[in-house]
N, C-alpha and C positions, 0 to 999 in steps of 0.2 A: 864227600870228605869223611859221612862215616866210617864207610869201607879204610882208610887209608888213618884214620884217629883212632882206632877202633878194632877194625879187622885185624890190629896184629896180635890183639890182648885173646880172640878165637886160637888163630893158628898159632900160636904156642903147644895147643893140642899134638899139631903136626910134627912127627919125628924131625925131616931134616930144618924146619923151620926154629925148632929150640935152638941148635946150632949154630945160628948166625949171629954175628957179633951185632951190638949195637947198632954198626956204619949200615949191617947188611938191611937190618929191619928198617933204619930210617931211607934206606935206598928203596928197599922194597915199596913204604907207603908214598914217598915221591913218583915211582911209577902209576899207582895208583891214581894219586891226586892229582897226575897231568892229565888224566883223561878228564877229569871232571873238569878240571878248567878251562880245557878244549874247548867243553861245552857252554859251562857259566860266563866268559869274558865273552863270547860273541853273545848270547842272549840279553847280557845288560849292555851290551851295548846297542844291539838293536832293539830293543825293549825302553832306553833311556829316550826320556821326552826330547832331552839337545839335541838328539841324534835321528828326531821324528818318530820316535815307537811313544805309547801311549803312557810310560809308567815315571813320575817321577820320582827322586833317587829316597828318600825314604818310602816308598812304596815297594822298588825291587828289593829293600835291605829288609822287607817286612815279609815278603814274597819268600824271598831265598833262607830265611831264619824259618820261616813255618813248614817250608820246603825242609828244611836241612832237620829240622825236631820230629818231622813224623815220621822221615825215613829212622832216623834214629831212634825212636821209637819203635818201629817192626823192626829194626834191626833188631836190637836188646830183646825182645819179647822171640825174635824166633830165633836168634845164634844162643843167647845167651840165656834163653826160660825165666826171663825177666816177668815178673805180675805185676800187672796193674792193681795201682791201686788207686783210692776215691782223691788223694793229691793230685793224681798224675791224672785226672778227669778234668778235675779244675783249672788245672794248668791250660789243659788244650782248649776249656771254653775260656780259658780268659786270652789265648792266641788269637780264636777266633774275635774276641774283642777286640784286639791290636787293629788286625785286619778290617774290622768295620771301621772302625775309629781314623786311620791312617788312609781309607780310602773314601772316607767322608769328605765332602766339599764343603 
């Protein structure tokens, strides 16, 4: 969903991509973000404990959030020469918090 929230604020760079109306850009990133849905609706749902996979549903919404923050994270750091800084550190060890915390018994 980066690519597709994201990726269009890049390709503005793109001569014929400035040209597109609104409808085109929001068509464009709907392309995009079917693919990834493709992928993420069968994973939670094979992945979801109802459905016998091992993760219950706040686990895959803790899963797919830490998932979806670091891509977008190397995204912004290599499309767009984004720097880290010592927030953006703290942030991801307090994720990895989430993640112990939510997959604690």
């Amino acid at each position: 969903m980066t690519l597709a929230w994201y990726g269009h604020l890049k390709m503005a760079e793109v001569k014929w991509f400035q040209h597109l109306p609104l409808i085109g850009v929001i068509l464009f990133s709907w392309g995009i973000a079917f693919f990834e849905y493709c992928l993420q609706v069968p994973a939670n749902r094979m992945g979801f404990l109802g459905n016998g996979g091992p993760f219950n549903l706040m686990q895959l919404k803790i899963i797919q959030e830490v998932i979806t923050l670091t891509v977008f994270v190397l995204f912004s750091v290599v499309a767009f020469r984004m720097q880290l800084r010592w927030n953006h550190i703290v942030a991801a060890l307090l994720m990895i918090l989430a993640v112990y915390f939510v997959f604690r018994q």
